[in-house]
Each structure stands twice: as C-alpha cells, then as structure tokens.
N, C-alpha and C positions, 0 to 999 in steps of 0.2 A: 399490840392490843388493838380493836376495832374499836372504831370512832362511837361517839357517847350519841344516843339517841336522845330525842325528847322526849316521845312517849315508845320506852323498849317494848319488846314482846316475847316473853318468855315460855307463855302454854303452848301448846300444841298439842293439835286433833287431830287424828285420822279417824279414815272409815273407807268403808269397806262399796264397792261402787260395780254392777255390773257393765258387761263394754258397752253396751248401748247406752248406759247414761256415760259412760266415759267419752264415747263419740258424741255426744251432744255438748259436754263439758270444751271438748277439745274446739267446737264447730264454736261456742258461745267465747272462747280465749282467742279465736283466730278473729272473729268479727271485734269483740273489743279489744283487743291488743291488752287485755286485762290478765293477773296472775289468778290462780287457782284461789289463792290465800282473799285476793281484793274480793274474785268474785263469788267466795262464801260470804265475807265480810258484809257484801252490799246483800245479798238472799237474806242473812239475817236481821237488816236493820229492818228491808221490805215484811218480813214477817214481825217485828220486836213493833214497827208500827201499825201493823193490821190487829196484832191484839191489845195495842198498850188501852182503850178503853179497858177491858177485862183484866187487864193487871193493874191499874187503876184502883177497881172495884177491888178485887183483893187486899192491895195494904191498908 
C-alpha cells in the first residue's frame, strides 16, 4: 500500500491545451524545475488572490 499523506489528493482535472501553450508550459516546467500539477496549483492561487476582494463581496 502507499505511504499515508497529510494533505492526500484525490480530484483530478484535465484540459484540453493547444501546442503552443503546451510549448510554453513545457519552456515554464524547464525554467522552474516545477510539475504541471505545482504549476496550475500556483496560476490558481495568483488568480483566487487577484479576485478574492470580489469574492469577498459576494459571501
């Protein structure tokens, strides 16, 4: 069995990516030594802070 996580992760997303952002993606994992997974990870926290005043205002 695989070793116990602290925080597991079990969803997973795909999508659907034309080659030119795939070669950008590839060009952005070679400069950060970064996974696919990390570098959505971090794209989404950058946006989830660019609108968290407006989601704020929402709840």
């Amino acid at each position: 069995m695989g070793r116990m996580r602290e925080n597991p992760r079990y969803n997973v997303i795909s999508m659907r990516i034309s080659d030119e952002e795939r070669e950008v993606l590839e060009k952005i994992m070679d400069e950060t030594h970064k996974t696919v997974s990390d570098i959505m990870r971090e794209a989404m926290e950058i946006v989830k802070n660019r609108l968290q005043p407006a989601l704020e205002k929402a709840a």
